[in-house]
ZABATOR-689712 format. One record per residue: x, y, z of N, C-alpha, C in turn. Coordinates in steps of 0.1 Angstrom, whole numbers, padded with zeros to 4 digits, always signed. Atoms other than C-alpha are relative to their C-alpha. Example, Ala and Ser with C-alpha at 12.3 -4.5 7.8 and 13.67 -1.06 7.14 Angstrom:
// residues 2
+0009-0012+0000+0123-0045+0078+0009+0012+0000 -0009-0011+0000+0137-0011+0071-0008+0011+0008 
END
This chain:
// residues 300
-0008+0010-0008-0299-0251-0318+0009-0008-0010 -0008+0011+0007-0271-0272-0331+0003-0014+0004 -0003+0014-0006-0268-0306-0336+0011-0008+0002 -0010+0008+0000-0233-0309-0341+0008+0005+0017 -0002-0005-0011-0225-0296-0306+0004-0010+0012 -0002+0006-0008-0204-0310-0279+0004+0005+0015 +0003-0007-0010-0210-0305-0244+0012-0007+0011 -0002+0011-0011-0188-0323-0215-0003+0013+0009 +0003-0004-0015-0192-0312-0180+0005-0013+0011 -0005+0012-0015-0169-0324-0147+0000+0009+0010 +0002-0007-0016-0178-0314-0109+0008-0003+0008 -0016-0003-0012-0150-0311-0084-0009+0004+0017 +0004-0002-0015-0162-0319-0045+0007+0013+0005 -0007-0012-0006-0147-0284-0029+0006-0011+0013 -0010+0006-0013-0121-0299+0001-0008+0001+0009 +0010-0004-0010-0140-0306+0029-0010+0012+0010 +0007-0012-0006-0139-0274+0049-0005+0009-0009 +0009-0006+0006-0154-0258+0021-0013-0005-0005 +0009+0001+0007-0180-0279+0013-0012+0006+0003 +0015-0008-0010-0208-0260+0037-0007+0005-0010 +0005-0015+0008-0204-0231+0012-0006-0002-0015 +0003+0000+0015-0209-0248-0019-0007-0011-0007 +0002+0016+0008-0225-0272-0044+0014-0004-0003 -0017+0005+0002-0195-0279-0062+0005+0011-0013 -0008-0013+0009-0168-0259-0087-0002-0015-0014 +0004+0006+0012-0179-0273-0122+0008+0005-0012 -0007-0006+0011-0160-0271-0154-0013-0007-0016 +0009+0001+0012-0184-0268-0186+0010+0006-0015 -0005-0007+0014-0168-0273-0223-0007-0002-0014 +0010-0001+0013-0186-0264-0251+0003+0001-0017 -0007-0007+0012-0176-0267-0285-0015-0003-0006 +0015-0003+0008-0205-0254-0305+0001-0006-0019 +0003+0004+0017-0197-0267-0340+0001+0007-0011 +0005-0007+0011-0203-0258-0376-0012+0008+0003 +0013-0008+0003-0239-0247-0369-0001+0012+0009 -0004-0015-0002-0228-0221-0346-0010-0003+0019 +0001-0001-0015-0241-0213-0308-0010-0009+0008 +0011+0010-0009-0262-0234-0284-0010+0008+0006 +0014-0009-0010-0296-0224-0264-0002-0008+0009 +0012+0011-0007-0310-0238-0236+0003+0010+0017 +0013-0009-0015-0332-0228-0199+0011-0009+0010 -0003-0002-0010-0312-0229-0167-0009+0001+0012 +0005+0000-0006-0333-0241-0142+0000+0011+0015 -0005-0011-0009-0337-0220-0110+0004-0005+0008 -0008+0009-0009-0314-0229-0085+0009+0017+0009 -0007-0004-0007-0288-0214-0059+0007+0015-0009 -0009-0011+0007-0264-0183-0066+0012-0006-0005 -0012+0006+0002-0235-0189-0086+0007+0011-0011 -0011-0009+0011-0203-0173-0104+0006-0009-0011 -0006+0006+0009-0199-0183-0137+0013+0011-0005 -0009-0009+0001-0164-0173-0151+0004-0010-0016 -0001+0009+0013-0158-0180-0192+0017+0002-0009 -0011-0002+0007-0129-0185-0214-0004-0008-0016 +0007+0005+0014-0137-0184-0252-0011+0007+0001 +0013-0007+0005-0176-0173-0261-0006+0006+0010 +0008-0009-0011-0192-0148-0240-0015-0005+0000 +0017+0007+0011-0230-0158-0237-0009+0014+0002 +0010-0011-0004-0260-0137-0238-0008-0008+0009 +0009+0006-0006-0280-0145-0208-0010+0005+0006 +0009-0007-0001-0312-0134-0201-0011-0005+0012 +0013+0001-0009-0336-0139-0168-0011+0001-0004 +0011+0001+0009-0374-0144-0175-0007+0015+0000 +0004-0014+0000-0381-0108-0166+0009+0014+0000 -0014-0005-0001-0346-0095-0172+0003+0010-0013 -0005-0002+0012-0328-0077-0201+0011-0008-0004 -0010+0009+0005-0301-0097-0218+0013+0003+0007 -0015-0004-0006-0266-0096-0205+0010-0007-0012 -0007+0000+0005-0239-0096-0229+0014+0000+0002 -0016-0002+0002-0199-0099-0235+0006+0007+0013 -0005-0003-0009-0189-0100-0201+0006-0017+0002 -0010+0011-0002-0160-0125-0186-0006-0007+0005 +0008+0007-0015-0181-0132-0153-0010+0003-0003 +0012-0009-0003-0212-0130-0142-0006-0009+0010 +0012+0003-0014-0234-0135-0110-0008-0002+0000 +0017+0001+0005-0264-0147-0111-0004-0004+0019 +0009+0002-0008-0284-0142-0079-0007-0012+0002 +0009+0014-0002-0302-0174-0058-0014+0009-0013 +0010+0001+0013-0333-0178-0089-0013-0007+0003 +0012+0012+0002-0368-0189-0092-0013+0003-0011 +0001+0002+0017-0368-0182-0131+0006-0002-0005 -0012+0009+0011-0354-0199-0157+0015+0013-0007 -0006-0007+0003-0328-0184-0171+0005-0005-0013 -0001+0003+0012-0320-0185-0210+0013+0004-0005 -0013-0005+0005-0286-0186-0227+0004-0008-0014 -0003+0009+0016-0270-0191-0260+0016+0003+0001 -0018-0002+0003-0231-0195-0261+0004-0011-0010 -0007+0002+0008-0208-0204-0286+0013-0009+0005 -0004+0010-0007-0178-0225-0282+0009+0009+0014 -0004-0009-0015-0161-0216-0248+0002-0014+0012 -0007+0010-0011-0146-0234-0215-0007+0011+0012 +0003-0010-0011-0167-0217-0180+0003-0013+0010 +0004+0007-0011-0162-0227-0146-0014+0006+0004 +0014-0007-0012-0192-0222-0122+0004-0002+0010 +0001-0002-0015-0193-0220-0085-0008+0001+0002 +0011-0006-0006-0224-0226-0072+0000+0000+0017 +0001-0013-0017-0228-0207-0036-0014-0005+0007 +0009-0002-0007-0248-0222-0014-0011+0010+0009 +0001-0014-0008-0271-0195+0010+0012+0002+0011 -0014-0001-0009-0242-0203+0038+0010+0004-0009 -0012-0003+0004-0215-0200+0012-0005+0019-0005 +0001-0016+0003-0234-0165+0002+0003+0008+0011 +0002-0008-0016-0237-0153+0038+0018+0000+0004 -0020-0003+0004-0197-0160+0038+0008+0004-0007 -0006-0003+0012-0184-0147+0009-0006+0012-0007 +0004-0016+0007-0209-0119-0003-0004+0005+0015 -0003-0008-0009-0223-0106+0029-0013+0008+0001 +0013-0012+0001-0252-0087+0015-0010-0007-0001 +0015+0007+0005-0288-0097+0015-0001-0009-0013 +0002+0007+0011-0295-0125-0010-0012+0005-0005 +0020-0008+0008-0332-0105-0016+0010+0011-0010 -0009-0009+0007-0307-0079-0029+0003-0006-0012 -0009+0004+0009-0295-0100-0056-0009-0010-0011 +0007+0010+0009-0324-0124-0063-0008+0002-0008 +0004-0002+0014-0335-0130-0096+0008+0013-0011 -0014-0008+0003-0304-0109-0108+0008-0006-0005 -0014+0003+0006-0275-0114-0131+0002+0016-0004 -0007-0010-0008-0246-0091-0119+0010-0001-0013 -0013+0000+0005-0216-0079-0138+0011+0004+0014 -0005-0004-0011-0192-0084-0104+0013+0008+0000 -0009-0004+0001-0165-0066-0116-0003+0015+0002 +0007-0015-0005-0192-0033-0109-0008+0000+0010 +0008+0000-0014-0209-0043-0079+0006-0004+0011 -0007+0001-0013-0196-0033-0044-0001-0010+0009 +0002+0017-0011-0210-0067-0024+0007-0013-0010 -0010+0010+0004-0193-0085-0052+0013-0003-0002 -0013-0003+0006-0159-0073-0057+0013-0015+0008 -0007+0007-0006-0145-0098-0034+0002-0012-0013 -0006+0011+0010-0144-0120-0066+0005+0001-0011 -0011-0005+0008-0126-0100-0088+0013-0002-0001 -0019+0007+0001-0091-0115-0078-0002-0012-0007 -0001+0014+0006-0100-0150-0090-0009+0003-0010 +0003-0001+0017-0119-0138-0121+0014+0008-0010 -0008-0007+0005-0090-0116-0130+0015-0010-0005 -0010+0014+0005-0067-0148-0126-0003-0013-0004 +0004+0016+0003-0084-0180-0131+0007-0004-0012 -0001+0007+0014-0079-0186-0168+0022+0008+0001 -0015-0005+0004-0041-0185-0180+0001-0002-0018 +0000-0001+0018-0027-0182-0219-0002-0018-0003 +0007+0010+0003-0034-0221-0219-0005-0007+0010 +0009+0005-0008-0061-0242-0205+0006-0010+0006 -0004+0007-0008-0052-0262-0175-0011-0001+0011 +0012+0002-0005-0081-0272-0159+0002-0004+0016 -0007+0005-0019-0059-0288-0123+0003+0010+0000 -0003-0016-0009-0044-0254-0120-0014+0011+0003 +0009-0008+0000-0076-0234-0123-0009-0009+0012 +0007+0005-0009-0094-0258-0101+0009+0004+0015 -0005-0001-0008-0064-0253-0079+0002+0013+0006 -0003-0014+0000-0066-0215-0081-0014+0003+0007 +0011-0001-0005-0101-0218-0071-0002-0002+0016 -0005+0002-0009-0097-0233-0042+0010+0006+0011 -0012-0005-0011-0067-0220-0027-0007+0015+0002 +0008-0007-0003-0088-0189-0033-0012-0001+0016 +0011+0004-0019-0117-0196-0009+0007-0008+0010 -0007+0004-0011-0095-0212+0016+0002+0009+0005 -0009-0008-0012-0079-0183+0026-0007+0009+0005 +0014-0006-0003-0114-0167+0025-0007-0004+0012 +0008+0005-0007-0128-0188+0049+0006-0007+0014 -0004+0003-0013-0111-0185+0080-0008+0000+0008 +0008-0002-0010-0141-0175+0101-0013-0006-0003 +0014+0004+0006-0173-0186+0100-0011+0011-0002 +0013-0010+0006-0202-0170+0085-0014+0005+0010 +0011-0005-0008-0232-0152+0105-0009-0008+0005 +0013+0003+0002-0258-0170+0116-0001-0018-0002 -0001+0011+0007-0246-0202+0102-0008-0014+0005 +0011+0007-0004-0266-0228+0125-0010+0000-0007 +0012+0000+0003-0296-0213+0121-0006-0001-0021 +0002-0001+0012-0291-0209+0081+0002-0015-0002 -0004+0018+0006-0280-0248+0077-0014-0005+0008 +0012+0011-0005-0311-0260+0100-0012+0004-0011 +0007-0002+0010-0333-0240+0076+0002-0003-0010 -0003+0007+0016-0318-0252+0045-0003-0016+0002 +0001+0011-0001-0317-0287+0056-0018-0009+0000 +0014+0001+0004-0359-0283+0064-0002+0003-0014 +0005-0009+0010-0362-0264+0034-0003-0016-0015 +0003+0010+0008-0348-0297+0013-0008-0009+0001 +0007+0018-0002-0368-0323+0031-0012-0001-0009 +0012-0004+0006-0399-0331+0010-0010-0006+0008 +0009+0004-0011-0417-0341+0041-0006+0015+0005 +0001-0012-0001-0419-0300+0045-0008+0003-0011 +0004-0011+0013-0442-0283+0024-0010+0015+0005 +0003-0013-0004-0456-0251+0046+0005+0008+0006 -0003-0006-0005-0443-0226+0060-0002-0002+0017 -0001-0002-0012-0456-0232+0093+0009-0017+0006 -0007+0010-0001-0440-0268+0092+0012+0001+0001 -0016+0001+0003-0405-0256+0081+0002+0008+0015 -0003-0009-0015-0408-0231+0115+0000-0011+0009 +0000+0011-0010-0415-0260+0133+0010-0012+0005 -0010+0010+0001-0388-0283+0122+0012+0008+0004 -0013-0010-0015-0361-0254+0132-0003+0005+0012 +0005-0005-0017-0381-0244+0164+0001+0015-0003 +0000-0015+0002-0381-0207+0150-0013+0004-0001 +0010-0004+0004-0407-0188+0149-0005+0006-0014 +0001-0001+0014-0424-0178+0117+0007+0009-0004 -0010-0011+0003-0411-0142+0114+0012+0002-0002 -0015+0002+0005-0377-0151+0122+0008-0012-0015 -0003+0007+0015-0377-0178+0093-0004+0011-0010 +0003-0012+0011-0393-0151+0072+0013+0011-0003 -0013-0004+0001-0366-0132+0078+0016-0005-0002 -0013+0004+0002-0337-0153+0076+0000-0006-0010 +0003+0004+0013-0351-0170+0043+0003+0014-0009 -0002-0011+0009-0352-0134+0028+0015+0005+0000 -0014-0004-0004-0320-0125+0040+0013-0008-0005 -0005+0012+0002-0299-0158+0031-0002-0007-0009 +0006+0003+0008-0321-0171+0010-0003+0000-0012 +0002-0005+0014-0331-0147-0014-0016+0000-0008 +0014-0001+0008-0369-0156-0015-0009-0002+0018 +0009+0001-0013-0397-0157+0013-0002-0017+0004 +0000+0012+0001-0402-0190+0026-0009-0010-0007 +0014+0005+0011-0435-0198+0005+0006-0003-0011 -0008+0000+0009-0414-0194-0025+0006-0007-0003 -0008+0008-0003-0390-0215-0017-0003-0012-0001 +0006+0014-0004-0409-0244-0003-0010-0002-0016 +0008+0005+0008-0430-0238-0038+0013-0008-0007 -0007+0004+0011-0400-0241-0056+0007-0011+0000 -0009+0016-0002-0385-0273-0039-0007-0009-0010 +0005+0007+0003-0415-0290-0045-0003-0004-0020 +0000-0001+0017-0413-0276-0086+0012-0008-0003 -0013+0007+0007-0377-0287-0090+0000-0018+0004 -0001+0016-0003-0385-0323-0073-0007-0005-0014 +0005+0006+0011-0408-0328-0103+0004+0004-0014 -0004-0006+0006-0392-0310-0130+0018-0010-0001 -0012+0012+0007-0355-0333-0123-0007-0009-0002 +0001+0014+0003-0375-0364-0118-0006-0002-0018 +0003+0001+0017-0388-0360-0158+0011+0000-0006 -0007-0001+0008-0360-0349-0167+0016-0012-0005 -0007+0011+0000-0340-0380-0156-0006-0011-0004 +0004+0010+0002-0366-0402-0165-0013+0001-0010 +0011+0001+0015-0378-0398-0203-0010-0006+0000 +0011+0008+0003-0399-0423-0199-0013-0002+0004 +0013-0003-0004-0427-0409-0178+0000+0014-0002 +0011-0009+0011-0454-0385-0188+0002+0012+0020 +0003-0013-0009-0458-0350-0168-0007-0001+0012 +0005+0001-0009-0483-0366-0148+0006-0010+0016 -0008+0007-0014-0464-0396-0131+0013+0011+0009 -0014-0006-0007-0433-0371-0123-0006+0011+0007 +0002-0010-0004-0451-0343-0109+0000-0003+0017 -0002+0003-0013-0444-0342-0068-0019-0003+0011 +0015+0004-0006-0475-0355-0049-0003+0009+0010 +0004-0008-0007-0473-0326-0026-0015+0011-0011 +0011-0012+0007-0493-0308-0057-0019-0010+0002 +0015-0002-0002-0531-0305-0055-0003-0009-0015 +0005-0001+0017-0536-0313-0095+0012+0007-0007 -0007-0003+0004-0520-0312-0121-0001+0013-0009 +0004-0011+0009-0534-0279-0135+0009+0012+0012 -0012-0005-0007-0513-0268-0101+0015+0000-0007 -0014+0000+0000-0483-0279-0110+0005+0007-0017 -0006-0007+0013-0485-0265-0150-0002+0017+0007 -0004-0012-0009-0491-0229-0128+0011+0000+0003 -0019+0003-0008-0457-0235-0111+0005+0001-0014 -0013+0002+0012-0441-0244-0147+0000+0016-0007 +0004-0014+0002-0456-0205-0158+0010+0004+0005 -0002-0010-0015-0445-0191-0126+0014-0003-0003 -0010+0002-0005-0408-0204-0126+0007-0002-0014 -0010+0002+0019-0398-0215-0171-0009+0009-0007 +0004-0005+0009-0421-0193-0183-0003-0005-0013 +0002+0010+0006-0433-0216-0205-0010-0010+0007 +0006+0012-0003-0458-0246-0205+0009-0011+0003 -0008+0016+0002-0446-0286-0198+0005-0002-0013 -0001+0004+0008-0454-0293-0227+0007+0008-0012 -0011-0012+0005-0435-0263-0247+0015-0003+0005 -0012+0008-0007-0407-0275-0223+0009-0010-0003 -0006+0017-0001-0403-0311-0231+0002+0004-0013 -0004+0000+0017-0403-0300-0271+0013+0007-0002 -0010-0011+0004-0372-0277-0268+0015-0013+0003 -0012+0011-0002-0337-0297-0271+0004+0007+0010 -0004-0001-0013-0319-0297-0242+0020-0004+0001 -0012+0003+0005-0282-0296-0253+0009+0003+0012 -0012-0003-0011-0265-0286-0221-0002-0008+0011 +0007+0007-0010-0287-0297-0195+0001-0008+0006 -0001+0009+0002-0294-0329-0197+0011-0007+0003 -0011+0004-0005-0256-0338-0194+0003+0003+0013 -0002-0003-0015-0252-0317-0163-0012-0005+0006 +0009+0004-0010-0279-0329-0145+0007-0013+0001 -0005+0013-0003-0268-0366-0150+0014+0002+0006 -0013+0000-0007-0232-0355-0143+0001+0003+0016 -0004-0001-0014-0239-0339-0112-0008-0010+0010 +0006+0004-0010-0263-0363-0097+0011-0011+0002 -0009+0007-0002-0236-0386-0103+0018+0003+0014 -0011-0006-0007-0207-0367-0087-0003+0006+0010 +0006-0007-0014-0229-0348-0061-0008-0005+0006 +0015+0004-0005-0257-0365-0053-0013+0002-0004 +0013-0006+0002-0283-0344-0063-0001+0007-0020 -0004-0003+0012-0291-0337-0099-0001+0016-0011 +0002-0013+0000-0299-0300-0096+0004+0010+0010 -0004-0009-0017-0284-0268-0070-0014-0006+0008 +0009-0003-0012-0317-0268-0051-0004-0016+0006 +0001+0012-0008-0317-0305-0044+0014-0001+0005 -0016+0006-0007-0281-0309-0028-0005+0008+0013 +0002+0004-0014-0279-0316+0006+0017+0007+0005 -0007-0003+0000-0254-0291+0021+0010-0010+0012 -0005+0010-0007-0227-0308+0044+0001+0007+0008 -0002-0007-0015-0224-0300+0082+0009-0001+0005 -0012+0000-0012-0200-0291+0112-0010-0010+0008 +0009+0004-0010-0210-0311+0142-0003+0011+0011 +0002-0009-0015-0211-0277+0161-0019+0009-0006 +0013-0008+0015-0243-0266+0128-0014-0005+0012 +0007+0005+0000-0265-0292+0148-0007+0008+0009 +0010-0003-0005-0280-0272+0174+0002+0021+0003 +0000-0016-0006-0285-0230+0182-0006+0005+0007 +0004-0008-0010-0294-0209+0202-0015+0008-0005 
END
């Protein structure tokens, strides 16, 4: 890891009628320094298209093979860390909420999860080959690329997406942390279990157990991470049993212990988290709170 390394990171609200589909379109610049590339764990969160200009990274899922020297790359909704080392370099991201998936890709999110794609070879992703092929120009302009972005998905998102009610009422239980079983989140959308089982897998990208584990992981996993100054035990979410539960979960999702965790610098992170809770609300994809139609509120 390097210490001479500078990170910024700025998040861009998507125009209203897009915001359903998305966290937000993020610009990450990295100049890595004399000592050469950066590392650091990518919490698990939403799907999203990173698109780079400058250092390619190697990025690797916890049960993945490495992904290399590619422009783009996809990374399926997640609920493993994900490891990367880049060099210096300028990426946007796009993170994709499950609505903005179910709009824009089309294909099962189980298809995809726990995956990093090269979308310039995959048939459910090709639709995002026009704006990786344009985004960047021969110099960096960060208002045109945000603007290229945009006008992009605008013209994409004339119709609405499948299902969309019933996917925003589930998302909406899914964040509350008043929810932590399966048979509770069926209850709070009025669905029955099966069809949440299925529309979590489908949209989603993980079963609803999964999901609901991993809210309750990431609730305790930002709050440390925003607040150095408590111990593993005060931050951990009070839905857990013990805290011999919640180091399971840190296994299950960083691969890795807490305490292996908290020793590793945190050179990228750490900024984006604080940047986006500031600019978003939430200081991680899986805590943001997607925004609604007033027509989302009830279905059939």
């Amino acid at each position: 890891m390097t210490k001479n390394a500078q990170v910024q990171v700025r998040f861009y609200q998507p125009p209203e009628p897009l915001r359903r589909y998305f966290t937000t379109f993020y610009m990450t610049e990295i100049d890595a320094g004399p000592d050469g590339p950066v590392t650091d764990f990518l919490h698990p969160e939403w799907a999203n298209l990173r698109v780079f200009d400058g250092a390619q990274p190697e990025s690797q899922l916890l049960a993945g093979a490495p992904f290399r020297d590619l422009p783009a790359i996809v990374t399926g909704p997640t609920a493993s860390s994900l490891k990367f080392t880049i060099g210096t370099a300028r990426i946007w991201g796009i993170g994709l909420l499950p609505l903005g998936w179910a709009k824009f890709v089309g294909a099962p999110a189980a298809r995809y999860a726990d995956r990093l794609c090269d979308p310039r070879s995959e048939p459910d992703l090709a639709v995002f080959k026009p704006l990786i092929k344009s985004l960047f120009a021969a110099q960096a302009d960060e208002q045109g690329e945000l603007a290229r972005i945009v006008s992009f998905f605008e013209h994409l998102a004339q119709d609405e997406a499948p299902d969309a009610a019933r996917i925003m009422a589930v998302h909406l239980a899914l964040i509350d942390p008043a929810v932590s079983t399966v048979a509770e989140l069926a209850e709070a959308v009025g669905l029955a279990g099966y069809t949440v089982e299925r529309l979590c897998r489908r949209h989603f990208g993980f079963p609803p157990s999964l999901l609901l584990r991993r809210q309750r992981f990431m609730r305790s996993l930002a709050k440390f991470m925003l607040e150095p100054a408590l111990t593993w035990s005060e931050a951990i979410d009070t839905r857990y049993y013990d805290q011999a539960q919640f180091v399971r979960d840190f296994h299950r999702f960083m691969g890795m212990c807490p305490r292996e965790y908290a020793a590793l610098p945190h050179p990228v992170l750490i900024g984006v988290m604080k940047a986006r809770l500031e600019a978003a609300g939430a200081p991680v994809q899986t805590m943001h709170v997607p925004a609604q139609k007033a027509d989302t509120a009830q279905f059939a």
